[in-house]
C-alpha positions in Angstrom: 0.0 0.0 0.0 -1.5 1.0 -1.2 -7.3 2.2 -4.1 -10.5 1.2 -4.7 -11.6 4.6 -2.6 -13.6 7.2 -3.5 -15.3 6.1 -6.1 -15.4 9.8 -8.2 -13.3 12.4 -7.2 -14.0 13.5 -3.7 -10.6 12.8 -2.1 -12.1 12.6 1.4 -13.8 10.1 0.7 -11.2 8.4 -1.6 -8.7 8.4 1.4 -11.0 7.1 3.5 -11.3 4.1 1.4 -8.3 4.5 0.4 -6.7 3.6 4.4 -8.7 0.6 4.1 -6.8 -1.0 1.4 -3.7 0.8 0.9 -0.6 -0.7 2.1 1.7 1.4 4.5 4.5 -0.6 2.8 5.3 -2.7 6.5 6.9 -5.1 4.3 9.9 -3.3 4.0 9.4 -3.9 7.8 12.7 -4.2 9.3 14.6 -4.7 6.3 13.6 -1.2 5.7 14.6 -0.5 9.4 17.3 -2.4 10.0 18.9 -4.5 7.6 22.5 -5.2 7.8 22.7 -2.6 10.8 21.9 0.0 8.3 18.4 1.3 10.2 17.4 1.2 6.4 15.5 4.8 5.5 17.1 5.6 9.3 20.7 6.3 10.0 22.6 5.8 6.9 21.0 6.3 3.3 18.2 7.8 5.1 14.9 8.0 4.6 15.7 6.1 1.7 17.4 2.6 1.9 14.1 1.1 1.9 14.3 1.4 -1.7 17.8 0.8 -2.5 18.1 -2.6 -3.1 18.5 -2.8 -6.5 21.1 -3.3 -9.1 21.9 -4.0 -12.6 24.5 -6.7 -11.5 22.0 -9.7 -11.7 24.4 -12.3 -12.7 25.5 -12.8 -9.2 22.5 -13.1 -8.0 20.9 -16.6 -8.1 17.0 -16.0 -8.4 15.1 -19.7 -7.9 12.8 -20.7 -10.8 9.7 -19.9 -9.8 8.4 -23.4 -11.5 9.7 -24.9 -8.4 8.3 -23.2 -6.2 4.9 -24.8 -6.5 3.9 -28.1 -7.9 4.4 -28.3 -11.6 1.2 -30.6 -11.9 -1.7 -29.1 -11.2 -5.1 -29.2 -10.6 -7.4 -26.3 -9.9 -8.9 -26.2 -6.7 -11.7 -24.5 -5.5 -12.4 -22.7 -2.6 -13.9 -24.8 0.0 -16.2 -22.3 2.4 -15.7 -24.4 5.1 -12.1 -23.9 5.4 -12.3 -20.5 5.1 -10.9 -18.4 8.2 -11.1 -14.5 8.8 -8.8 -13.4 12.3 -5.2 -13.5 12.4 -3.4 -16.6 14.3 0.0 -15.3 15.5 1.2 -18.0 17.6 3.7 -19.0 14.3 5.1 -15.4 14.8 5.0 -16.3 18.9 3.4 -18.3 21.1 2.6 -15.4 24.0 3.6 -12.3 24.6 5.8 -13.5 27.0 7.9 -15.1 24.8 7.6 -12.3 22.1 9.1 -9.8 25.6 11.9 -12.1 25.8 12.9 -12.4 21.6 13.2 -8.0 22.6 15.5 -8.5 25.4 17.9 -11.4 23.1 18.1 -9.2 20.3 19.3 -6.3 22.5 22.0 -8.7 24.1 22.8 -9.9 20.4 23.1 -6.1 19.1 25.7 -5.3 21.9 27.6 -8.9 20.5 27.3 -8.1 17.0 29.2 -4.9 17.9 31.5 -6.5 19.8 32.7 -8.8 17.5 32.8 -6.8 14.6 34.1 -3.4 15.5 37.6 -4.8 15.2 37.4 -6.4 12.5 36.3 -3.7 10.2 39.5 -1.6 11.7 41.6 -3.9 8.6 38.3 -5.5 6.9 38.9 -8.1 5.3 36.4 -9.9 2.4 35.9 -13.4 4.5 35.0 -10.8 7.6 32.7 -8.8 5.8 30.7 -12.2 4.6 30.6 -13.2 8.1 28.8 -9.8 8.9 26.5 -9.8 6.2 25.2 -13.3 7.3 25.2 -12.2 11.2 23.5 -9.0 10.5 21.0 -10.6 8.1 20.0 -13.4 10.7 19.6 -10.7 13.3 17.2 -9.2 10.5 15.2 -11.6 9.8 14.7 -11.8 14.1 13.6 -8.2 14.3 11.8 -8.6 11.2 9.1 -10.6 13.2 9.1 -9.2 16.1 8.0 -6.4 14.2 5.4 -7.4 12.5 4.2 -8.9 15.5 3.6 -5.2 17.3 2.6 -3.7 14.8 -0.2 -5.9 13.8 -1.0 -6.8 17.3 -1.6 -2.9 17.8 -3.8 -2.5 14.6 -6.0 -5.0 15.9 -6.3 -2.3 18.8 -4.6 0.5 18.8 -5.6 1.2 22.5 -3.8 -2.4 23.9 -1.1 -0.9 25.7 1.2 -4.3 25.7 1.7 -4.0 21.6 1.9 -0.3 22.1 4.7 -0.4 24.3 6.5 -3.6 22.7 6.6 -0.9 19.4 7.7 1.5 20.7 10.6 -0.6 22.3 11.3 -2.5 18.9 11.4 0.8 17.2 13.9 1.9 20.1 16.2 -1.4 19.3 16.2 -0.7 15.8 17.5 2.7 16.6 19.9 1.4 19.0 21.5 -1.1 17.0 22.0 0.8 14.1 24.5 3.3 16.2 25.8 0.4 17.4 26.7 -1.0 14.3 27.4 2.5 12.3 31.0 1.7 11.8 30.1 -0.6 9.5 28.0 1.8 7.2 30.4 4.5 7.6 33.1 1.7 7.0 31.5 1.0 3.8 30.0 4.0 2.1 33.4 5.3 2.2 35.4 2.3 0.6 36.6 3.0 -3.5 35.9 1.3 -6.3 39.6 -0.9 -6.1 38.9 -1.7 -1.7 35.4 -3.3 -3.0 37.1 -5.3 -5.8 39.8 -6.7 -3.0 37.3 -7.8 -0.8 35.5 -9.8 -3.8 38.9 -11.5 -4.7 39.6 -12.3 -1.2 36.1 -13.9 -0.7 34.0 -15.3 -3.7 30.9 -16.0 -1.4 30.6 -12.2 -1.3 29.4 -12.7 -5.0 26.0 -13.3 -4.0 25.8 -10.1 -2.3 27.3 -7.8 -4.7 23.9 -6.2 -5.9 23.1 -5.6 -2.1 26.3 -4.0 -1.5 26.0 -1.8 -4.5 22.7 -0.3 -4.5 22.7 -0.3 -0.6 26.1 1.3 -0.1 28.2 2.3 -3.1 25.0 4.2 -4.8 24.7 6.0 -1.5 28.3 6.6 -0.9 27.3 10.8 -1.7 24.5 10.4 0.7 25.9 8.5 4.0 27.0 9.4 7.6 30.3 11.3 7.6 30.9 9.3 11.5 29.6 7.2 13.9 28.3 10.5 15.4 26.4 12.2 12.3 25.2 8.3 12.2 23.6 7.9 15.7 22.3 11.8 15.4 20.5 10.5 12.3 19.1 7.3 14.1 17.6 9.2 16.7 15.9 11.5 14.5 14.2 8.3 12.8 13.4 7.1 16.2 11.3 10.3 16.4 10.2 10.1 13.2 8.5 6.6 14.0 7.3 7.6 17.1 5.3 10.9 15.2 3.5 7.7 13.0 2.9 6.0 15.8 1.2 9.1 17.1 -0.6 9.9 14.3 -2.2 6.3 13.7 -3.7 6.5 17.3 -5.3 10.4 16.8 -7.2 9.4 13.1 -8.3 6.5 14.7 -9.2 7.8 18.0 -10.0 11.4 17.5 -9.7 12.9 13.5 -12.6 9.6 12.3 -14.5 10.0 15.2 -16.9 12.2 14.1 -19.5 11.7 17.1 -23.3 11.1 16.3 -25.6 12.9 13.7 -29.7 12.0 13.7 -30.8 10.8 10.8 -34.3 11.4 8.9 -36.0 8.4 10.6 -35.3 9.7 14.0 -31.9 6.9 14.0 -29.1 8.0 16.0 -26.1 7.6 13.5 -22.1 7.0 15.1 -19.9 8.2 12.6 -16.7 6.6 12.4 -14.0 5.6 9.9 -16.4 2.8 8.8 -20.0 3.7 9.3 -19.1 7.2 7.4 -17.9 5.3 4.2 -20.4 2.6 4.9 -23.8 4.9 5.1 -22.1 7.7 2.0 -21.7 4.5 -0.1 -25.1 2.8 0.6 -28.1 5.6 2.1 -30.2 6.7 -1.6 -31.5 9.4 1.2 -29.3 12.2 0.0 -30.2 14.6 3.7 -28.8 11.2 5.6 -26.0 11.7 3.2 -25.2 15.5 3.6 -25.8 15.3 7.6 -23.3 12.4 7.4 -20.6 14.5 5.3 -21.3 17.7 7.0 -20.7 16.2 10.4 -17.5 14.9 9.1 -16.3 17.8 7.1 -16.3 20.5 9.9 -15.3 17.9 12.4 -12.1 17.4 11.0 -11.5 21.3 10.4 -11.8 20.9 14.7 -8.9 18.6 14.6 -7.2 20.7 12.0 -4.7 22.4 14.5 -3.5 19.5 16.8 -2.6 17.5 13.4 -1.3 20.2 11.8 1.2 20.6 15.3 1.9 17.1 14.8 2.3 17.0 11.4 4.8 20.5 11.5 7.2 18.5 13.6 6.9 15.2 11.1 8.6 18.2 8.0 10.8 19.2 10.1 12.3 16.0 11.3 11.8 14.8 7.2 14.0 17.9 5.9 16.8 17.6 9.1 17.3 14.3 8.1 17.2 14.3 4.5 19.7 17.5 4.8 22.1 15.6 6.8 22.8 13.3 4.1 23.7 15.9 1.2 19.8 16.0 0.0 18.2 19.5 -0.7 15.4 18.4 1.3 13.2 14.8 1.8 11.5 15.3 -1.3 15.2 14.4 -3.6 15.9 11.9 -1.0 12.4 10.3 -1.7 13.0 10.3 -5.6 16.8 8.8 -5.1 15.4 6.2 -3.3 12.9 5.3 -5.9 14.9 5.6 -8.9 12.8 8.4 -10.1 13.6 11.8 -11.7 12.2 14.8 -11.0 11.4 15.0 -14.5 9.4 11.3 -15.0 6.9 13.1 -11.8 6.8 16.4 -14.0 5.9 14.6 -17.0 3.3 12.3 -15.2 1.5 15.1 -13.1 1.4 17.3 -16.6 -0.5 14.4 -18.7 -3.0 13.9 -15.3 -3.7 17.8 -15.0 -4.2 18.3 -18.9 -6.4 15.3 -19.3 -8.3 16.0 -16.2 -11.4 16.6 -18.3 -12.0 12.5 -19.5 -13.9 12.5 -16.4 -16.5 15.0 -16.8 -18.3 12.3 -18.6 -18.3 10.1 -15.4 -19.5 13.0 -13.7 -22.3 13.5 -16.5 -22.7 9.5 -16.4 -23.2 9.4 -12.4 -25.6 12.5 -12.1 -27.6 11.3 -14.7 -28.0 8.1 -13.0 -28.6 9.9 -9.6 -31.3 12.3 -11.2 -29.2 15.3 -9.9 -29.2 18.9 -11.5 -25.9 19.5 -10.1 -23.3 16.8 -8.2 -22.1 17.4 -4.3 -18.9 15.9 -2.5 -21.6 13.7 -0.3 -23.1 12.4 -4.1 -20.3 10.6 -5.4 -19.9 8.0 -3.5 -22.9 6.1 -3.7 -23.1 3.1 -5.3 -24.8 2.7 -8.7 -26.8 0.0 -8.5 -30.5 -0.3 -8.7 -30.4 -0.9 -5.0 -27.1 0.6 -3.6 -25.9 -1.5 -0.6 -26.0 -4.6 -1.9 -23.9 -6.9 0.6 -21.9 -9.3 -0.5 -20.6 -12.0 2.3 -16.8 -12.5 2.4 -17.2 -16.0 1.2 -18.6 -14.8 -1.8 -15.8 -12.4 -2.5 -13.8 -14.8 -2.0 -14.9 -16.8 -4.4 -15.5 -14.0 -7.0 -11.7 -13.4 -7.1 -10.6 -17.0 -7.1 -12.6 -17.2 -10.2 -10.9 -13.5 -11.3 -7.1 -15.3 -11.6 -8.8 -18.4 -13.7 -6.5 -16.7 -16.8 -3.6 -16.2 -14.3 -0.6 -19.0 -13.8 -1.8 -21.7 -11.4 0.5 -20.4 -8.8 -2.0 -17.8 -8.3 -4.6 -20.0 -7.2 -2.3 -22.1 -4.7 -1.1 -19.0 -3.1 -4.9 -17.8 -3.0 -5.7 -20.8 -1.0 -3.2 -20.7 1.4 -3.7 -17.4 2.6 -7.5 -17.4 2.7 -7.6 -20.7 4.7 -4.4 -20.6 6.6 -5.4 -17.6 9.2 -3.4 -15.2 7.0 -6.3 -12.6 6.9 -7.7 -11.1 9.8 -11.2 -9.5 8.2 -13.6 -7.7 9.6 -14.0 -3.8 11.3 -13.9 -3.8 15.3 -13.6 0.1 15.8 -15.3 -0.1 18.9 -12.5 -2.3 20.3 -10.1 0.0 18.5 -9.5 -1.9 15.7 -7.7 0.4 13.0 -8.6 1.5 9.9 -7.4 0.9 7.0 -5.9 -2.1 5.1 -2.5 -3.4 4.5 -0.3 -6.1 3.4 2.4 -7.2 5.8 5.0 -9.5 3.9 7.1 -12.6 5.8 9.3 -13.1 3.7 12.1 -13.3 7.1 10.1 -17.1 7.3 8.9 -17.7 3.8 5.5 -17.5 4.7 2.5 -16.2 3.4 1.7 -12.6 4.0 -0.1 -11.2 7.1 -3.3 -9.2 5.4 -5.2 -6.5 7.3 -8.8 -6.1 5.9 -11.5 -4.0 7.5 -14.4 -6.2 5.3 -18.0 -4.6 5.0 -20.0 -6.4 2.1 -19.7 -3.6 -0.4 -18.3 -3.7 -3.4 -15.2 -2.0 -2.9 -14.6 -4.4 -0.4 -13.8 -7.2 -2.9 -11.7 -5.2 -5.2 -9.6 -3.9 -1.4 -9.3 -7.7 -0.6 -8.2 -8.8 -4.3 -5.8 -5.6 -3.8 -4.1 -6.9 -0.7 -3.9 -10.6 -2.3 -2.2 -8.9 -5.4 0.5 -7.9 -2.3 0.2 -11.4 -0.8 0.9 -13.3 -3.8 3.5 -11.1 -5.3 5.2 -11.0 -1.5 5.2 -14.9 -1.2 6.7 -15.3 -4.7 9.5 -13.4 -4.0 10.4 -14.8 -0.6 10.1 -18.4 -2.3 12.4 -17.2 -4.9 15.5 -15.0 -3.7 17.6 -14.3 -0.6 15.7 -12.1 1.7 17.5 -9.1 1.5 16.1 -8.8 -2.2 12.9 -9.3 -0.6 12.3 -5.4 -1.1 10.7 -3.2 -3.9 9.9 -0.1 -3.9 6.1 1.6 -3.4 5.7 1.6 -6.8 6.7 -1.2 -8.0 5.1 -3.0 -4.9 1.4 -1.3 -5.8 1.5 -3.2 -9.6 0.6 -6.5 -8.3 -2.1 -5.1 -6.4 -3.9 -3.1 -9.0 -3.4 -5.5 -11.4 -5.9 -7.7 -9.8 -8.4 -4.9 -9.5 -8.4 -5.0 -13.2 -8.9 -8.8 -13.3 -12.2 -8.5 -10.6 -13.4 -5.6 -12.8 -13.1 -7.6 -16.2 -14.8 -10.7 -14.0 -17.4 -8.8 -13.4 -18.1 -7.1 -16.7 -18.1 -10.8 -18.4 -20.2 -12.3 -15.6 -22.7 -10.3 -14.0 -25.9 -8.9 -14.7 -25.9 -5.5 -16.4 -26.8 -3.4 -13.4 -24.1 -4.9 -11.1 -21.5 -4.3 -14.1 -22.3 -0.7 -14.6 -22.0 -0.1 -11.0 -18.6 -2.2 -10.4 -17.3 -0.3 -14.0 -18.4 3.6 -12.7 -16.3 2.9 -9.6 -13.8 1.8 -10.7 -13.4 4.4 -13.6 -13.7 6.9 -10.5 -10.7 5.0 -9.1 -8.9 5.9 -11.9 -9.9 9.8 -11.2 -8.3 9.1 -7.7 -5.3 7.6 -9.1 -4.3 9.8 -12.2 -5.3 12.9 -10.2 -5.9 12.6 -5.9 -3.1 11.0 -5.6 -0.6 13.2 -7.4 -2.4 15.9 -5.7 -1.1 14.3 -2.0 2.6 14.3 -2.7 2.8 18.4 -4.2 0.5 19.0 -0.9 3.3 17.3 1.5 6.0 18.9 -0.7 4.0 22.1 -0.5 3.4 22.0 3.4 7.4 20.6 4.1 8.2 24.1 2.3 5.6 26.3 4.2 7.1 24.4 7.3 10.8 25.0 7.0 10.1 28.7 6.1 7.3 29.5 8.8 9.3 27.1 11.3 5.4 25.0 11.6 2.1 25.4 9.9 -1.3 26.1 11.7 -4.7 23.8 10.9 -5.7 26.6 8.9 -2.8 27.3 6.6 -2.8 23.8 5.5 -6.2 23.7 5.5 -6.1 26.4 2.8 -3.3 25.1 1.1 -5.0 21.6 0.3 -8.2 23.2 -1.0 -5.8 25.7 -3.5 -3.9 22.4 -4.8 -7.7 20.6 -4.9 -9.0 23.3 -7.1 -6.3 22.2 -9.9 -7.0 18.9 -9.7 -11.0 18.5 -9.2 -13.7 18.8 -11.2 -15.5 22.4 -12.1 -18.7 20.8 -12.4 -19.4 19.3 -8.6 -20.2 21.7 -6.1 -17.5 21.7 -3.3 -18.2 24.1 -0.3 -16.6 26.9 0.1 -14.7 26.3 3.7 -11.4 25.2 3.0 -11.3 21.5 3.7 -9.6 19.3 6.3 -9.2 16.2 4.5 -5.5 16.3 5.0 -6.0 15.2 8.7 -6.5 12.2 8.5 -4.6 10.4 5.6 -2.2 8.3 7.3 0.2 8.8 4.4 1.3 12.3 5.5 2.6 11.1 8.4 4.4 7.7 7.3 8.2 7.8 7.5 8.1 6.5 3.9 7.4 10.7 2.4 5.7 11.2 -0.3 3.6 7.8 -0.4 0.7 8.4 -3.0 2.1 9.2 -6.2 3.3 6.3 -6.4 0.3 5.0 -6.6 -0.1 6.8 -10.4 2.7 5.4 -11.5 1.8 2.0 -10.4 -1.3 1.6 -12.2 -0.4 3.6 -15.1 2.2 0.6 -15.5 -1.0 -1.8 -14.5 -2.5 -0.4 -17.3 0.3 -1.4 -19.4 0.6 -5.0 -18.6 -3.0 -5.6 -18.4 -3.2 -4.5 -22.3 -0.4 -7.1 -22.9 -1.8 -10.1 -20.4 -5.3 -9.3 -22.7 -3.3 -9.4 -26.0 -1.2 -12.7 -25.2 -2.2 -14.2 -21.8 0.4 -17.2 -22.2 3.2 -14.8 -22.8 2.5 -12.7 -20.1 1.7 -15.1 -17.4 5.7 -16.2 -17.9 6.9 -12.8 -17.9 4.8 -11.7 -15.0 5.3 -15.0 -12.7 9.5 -14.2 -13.4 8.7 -10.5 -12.8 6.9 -10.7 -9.2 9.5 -13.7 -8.3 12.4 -11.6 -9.0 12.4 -9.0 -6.3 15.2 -6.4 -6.2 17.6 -8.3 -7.8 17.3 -5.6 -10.8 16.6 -2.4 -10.6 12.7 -1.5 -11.5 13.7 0.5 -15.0 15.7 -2.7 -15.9 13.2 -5.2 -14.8 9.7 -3.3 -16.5 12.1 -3.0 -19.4 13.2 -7.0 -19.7 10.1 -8.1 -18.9 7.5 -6.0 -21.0 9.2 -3.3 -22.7 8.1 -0.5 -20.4 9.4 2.9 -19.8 8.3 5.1 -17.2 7.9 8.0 -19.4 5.3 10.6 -20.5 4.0 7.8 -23.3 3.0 5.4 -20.1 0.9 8.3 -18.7 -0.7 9.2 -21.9 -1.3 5.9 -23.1 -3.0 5.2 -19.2 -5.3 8.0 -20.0 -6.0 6.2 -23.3 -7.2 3.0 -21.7 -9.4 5.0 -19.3 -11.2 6.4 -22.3 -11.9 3.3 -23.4 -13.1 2.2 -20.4 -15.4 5.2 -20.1 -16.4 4.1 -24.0 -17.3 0.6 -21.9 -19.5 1.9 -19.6 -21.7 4.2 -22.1 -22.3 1.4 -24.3 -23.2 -1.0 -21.4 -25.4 1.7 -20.4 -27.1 1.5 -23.5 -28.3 -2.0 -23.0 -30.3 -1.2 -19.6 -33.6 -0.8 -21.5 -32.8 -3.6 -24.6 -33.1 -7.1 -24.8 -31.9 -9.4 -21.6 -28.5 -11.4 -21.7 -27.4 -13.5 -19.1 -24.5 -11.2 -18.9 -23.6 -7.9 -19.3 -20.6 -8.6 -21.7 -23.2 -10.2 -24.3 -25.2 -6.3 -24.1 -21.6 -4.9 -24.1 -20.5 -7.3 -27.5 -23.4 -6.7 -28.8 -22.9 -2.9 -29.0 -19.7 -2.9 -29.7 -17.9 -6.5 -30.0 -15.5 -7.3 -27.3 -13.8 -4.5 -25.9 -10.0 -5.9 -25.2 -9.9 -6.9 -28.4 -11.4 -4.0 -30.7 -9.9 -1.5 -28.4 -6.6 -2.6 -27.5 -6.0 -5.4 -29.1 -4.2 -3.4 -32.2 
């Protein structure tokens, strides 16, 4: 994470939906905190080593074919219901807290030895010693990793338990800890030449295997390192608070900013609104006063909350900037881009193509008020569901099986990994905000034991439900791939990249649907989900220049007030939203509670353009020559960081990350806008079983008349 959120541009709405299935990128988990002592995006390469494990050296790098790692012969199984299970079991993490307190207080006595041991030996460092490290450190990595993941799940699950509360915050204080007390080495490191790396490779061929690691996680950084163990530990304490600030911020959305309190609604009901009823009764209620009570409530709420976020938030910029600044970066913004293997120019380009096409979605807008019987749209209108009876429920067993039947074009391996997770207590499922269960949705990978990924759902029978649990078992299925496949320190990608998988199988669910539901249930699954691609192409965008906008109104103002940023994310809105909905005129507080902003990962959500502009890309190729692409794409997800992403897109599909990806995005959204008009068409014709007979009848089969040139 990571999108199936506001259905139609309002972006409050869209980031509410979008916390539930956007991933906060806890995969990169400890190696992105602390793998091989580098507090990864902490101490050394900063805010940005959870990206930098890539490299074009390849050949030394031994990637497992991904034919082994499931049976060759196979025979698709479905989904038994019965064997279904929805809450987490983390006794395989560990089997009490107890024993999770004492894993803490080992790896704090195995820092201090790692240290110990080492320190000397990188005084005259010699290649066999440096293997020996690698292998230490990574062991103690993969420790950490799930210990982890097992405080920060166990406090989304309630973010009021005070034993996972405290056991994070103490992990987070051991990764700090152990990356001072192993900063020699990255200081050690970042600072050797081009000839000291090639003796250590003579002197010890096992390094070999390692040589992509060492160069994308220290030689590429070598400009942007510690200068001394000192600058190092200055910089690890800064992350520390820089954790501690997300922390924060996860507990006041979910305690305070989505806690809206109670509005009455025309029937005399007493309505709680909360992260999930407010999405829930927006997405569902055709009375459109319940709606606008709803909103309203909401909307002014947050403005409240605007200045004790905005406090928190000020402090978040200025840690972001300190840090990045202390490594030879401008600001966190260039760090964020290094990290990513992204030019400033690649985000110019893309935000260019999303602002100038901005008007292909009028004709949603036309579409949905049409539909609605509106004269004129408002922010509480768009997102409710187009059926002919909105709120439709739809249990999680039969989501479940909607999107087994989704990957029936996909390699097998898609279908074994499926059934693993959704059997294997892999998912935990369903909203619990009154026990402080946290909003949202993410994917946590295991790749430290090669086991399926941990999935965080918040599952309410709706729609976008389905498509946020196919999204999150994109994550889970890419994740377990590439732990079967490669050493786990290339067991890292970055946001991007991660995100592809993901959206990919919205667009699988969405085509499923088109082919194999009624007409009415395919218009409404096709209208949200061209909406999506509003929030994609131009919400999300729209998030990163506000965080770039508010770090600069930071670090010249020293902080920023609830109402500067207030007013600064309704200016950037205006460029990005649609003339014809009628916003109100307060400037709006959305901003407060997008978990994003505060993440230690900065600028999170333009990412998400890029990814499914490249989604786009591949789904046209998987729709032109499935066979083809299923080998590509099984080699692709298995092959983690071992290349970097513009060399892996490029072997695999012949993708650039270029202007011609965003234009040609925009392209496929046209046609899917085309889609939707003609299946409109056939609401009052003749009856087909399925909406994709109405849809071929109008206009033959849409893949291939449309994209299939």
């Amino acid at each position: 994470m990571k999108c199936w959120e506001v259905f139609f541009l309002n972006v409050d709405e869209y980031f509410e939906i979008l916390a539930r299935v956007e991933v906060y990128m806890r995969r990169k988990s400890v190696k992105g905190l602390i793998a091989l002592g580098i507090i990864k995006g902490l101490i050394t390469i900063g805010i940005l080593l959870f990206f930098a494990v890539f490299s074009e050296c390849s050949a030394y790098v031994e990637v497992a074919n991904p034919s082994e790692i499931l049976n060759e012969e196979y025979t698709f199984e479905e989904l038994n219901p019965d064997e279904i299970t929805t809450e987490w079991n983390d006794s395989y993490l560990f089997s009490s807290r107890e024993a999770a307190q004492e894993e803490l207080e080992r790896l704090k006595q195995s820092s201090v030895e790692i240290s110990e041991t080492f320190r000397p030996e990188f005084k005259e460092l010699s290649g066999p010693a440096l293997l020996d490290y690698i292998e230490t450190e990574k062991e103690f990595s993969r420790s950490f990793d799930v210990l982890y993941i097992y405080a920060y799940t166990g406090l989304s699950k309630n973010v009021n338990d005070q034993f996972f509360s405290s056991l994070l915050e103490d992990t987070q204080d051991l990764a700090t800890e152990h990356g001072k007390a192993v900063s020699f080495a990255t200081v050690k490191l970042t600072s050797l030449s081009t000839e000291e790396w090639g003796q250590l490779f003579s002197e010890e061929p096992g390094l070999e295997k390692y040589r992509p690691y060492f160069e994308a996680s220290y030689i590429r950084f070598a400009e942007h390192s510690p200068e001394d163990e000192t600058q190092a530990a200055h910089l690890a304490d800064i992350e520390n608070q820089r954790m501690k600030l997300e922390t924060e911020a996860s507990s006041e959305i979910t305690n305070n900013v989505t806690m809206a309190g109670n509005t009455t609604l025309e029937n005399g009901e007493e309505y709680a609104v909360n992260s999930q009823s407010y999405y829930t009764l927006l997405s569902t209620d055709p009375n459109r006063a319940n709606r606008e009570k709803c909103y309203d409530l909401r909307f002014y709420h947050m403005i409240d909350e605007s200045d004790s976020m905005a406090a928190l938030y000020s402090e978040k910029a200025r840690l972001d900037d300190l840090a990045a600044k202390e490594l030879n970066y401008n600001d966190s913004y260039e760090a964020s881009l290094y990290g990513l293997y992204l030019t400033n120019n690649q985000v110019d380009e893309m935000n260019s193509v999303f602002k100038e096409r901005k008007g292909v979605f009028e004709e949603c807008n036309e579409f949905r008020k049409t539909k609605l019987g509106l004269e004129i749209l408002k922010p509480y209108d768009l997102l409710l569901e187009l059926n002919e009876e909105p709120g439709e429920e739809y249990t999680y067993t039969d989501a479940l099986k909607s999107i087994q039947k989704s990957y029936s074009g996909m390699d097998p391996r898609f279908n074994e990994i499926f059934l693993e997770m959704v059997t294997g207590n892999f998912i935990d499922a369903y909203p619990d905000p009154d026990n402080g269960k946290q909003p949202g949705g993410y994917c946590y990978e295991l790749c430290a034991l090669q086991a399926p990924a941990l999935i965080f759902m918040n599952y309410n029978g709706m729609i976008s439900d389905q498509k946020a649990l196919t999204h999150e078992l994109g994550h889970g299925i890419h994740f377990y791939l590439m732990g079967q496949s490669v050493d786990y320190l290339y067991c890292n990608v970055p946001v991007y990249e991660v995100e592809v998988p993901s959206t990919f199988n919205e667009e699988l669910f969405v085509d499923y649907v088109v082919e194999n539901s009624d007409r009415d249930t395919a218009v409404a699954v096709l209208s949200q989900h061209i909406g999506e691609y509003q929030n994609y192409f131009c919400f999300q965008p729209m998030i990163t220049e506000f965080e770039y906008k508010a770090h600069q109104l930071c670090a010249e103002n020293g902080n920023a007030s609830g109402a500067e940023l207030n007013a600064l994310w309704t200016e950037l809105f205006k460029e990005y939203r649609s003339d014809s909905i009628e916003y109100y005129a307060e400037d709006s507080a959305e901003w407060t509670y997008i978990s994003h902003i505060y993440l230690t990962d900065n600028y999170y959500t333009f990412n998400y353009a890029v990814s499914k502009a490249i989604t786009l890309a591949l789904f046209k190729q998987y729709r032109d020559d499935p066979e083809t692409f299923n080998e590509n794409y099984i080699a692709y997800l298995s092959a983690g960081s071992t290349l970097t992403p513009e060399d892996k897109l490029k072997k695999y599909f012949g993708i650039e990350i270029n202007r011609q990806l965003f234009e040609d995005a925009m392209d496929v959204v046209e046609l899917r806008i085309q889609q939707l008009e003609e299946l409109d068409k056939g609401m009052n014709g003749p009856e087909f079983e399925s909406a994709t007979e109405s849809l071929n009848l109008y206009s033959g089969s849409f893949w291939n008349t449309s994209l299939g040139e």
